[in-house]
C-alpha positions in Angstrom: -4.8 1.4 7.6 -5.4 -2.3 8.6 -5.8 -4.8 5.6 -9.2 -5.8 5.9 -9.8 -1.6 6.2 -7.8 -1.1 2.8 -9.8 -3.9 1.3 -13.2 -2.6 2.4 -12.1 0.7 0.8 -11.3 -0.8 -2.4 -13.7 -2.5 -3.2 -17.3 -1.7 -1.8 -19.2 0.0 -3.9 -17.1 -1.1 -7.1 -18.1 -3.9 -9.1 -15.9 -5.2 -12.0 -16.8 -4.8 -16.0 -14.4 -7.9 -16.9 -13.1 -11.4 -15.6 -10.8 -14.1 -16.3 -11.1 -18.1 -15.6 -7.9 -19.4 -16.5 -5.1 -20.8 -14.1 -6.3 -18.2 -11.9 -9.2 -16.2 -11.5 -9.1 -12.4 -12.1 -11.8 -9.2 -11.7 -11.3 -6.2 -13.6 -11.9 -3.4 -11.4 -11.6 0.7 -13.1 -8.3 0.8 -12.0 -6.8 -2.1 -10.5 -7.2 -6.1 -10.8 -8.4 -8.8 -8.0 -7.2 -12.3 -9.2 -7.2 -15.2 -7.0 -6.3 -18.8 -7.3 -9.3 -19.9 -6.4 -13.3 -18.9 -5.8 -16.2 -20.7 -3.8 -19.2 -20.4 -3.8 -21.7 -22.5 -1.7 -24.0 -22.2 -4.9 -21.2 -24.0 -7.0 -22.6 -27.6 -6.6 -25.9 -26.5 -7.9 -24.9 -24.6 -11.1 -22.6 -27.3 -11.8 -24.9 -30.1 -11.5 -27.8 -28.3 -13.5 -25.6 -27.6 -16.4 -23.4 -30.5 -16.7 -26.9 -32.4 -16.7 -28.6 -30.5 -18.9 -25.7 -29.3 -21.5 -23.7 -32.9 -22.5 -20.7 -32.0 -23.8 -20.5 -30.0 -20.3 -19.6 -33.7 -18.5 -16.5 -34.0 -21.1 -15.0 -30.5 -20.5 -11.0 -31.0 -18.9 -11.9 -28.7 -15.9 -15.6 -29.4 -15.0 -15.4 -27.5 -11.7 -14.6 -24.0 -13.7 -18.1 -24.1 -15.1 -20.2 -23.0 -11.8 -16.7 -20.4 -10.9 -17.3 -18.8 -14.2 -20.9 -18.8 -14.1 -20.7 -17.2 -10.7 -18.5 -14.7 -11.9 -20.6 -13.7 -15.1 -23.7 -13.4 -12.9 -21.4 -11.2 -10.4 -20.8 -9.0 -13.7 -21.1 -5.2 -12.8 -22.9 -5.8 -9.8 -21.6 -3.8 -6.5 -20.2 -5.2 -3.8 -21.9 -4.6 -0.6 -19.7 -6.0 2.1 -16.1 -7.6 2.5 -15.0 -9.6 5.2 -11.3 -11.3 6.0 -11.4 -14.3 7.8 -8.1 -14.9 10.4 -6.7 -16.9 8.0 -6.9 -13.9 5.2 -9.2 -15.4 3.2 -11.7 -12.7 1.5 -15.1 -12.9 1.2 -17.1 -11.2 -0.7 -21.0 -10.0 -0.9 -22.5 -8.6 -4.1 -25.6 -6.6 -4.1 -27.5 -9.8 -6.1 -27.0 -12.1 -3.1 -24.0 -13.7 -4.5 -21.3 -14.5 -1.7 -17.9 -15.4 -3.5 -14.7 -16.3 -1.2 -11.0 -16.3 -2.2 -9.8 -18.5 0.2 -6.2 -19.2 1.6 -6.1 -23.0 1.8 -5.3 -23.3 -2.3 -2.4 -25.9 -2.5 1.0 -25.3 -3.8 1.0 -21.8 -4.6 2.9 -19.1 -3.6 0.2 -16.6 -3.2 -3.4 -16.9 -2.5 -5.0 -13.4 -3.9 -4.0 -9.8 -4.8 -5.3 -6.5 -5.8 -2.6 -5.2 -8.3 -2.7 -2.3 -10.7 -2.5 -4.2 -13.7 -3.5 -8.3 -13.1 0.6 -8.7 -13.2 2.3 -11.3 -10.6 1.7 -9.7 -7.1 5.7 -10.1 -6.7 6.2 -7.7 -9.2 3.7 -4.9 -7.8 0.8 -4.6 -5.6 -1.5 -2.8 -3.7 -2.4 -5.4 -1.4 -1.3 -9.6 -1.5 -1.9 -12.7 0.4 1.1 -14.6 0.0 0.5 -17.0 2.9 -2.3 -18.2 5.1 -3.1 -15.1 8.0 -0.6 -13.0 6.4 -1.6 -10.1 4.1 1.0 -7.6 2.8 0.1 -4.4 1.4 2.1 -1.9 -0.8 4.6 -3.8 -2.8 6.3 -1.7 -5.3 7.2 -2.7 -9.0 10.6 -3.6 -9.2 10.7 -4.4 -12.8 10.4 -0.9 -14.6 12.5 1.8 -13.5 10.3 5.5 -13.3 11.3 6.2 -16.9 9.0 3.2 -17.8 12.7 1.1 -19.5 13.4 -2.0 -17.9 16.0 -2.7 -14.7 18.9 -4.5 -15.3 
């Protein structure tokens, strides 16, 4: 199965009950994790510039650009996803049955991996199901290499 097959499988018709804004950005899916390092939204500027203007303390947050990402992602909250597309240059992008488009894109600087569907939100070299570690290059399948089958740790 191609990647952008394996991806459409995964994820249309799920939508995620959790997410995280920290570093990164992960969805928790019933059974497996999508983080990325990044999220866009063409509706980003709006959010940002109606809250930041409306709420104060918004303009004095450390991270101002987070607060359209996570408003995106709560108002993506449990609703399904309808379509995903991969660009050429692996970035995913998503449609949600509210209208919402969201993109994990592949241009994020310095880092060495762009997004990645694990089991568990763990670092996608330790485990995946399917990674974008570089620009155009998706890898699928990783396995775990940090817990032997008896669930103790390798030495």
């Amino acid at each position: 199965m191609q990647a952008a097959e394996q991806l459409r499988a995964l994820l249309i018709g799920k939508d995620y009950a959790s997410f995280s804004v920290a570093t990164s950005f992960g969805l928790g899916f019933d059974g497996f994790e999508l983080a990325s390092q990044d999220v866009l939204c063409p509706d980003e500027d709006v959010i940002n510039g109606a809250f930041v203007n409306s709420y104060a303390p918004a303009a004095k947050t450390g991270v101002p650009e987070l607060i359209g990402k996570s408003a995106i992602l709560a108002a993506c909250l449990g609703a399904t996803i309808s379509d995903v597309q991969v660009s050429p240059d692996a970035s995913v992008i998503l449609w949600f049955a509210n209208g919402v488009q969201l993109t994990l894109p592949t241009n994020t600087p310095i880092v060495d991996w762009h997004w990645a569907i694990t089991e568990d939100g763990r670092d996608p070299y330790m485990g995946c199901i399917i990674a974008c570690f570089a620009p155009g290059e998706i890898q699928g399948s990783i396995a775990n290499k940090l817990f032997k089958a008896d669930g103790f740790a390798a030495a």
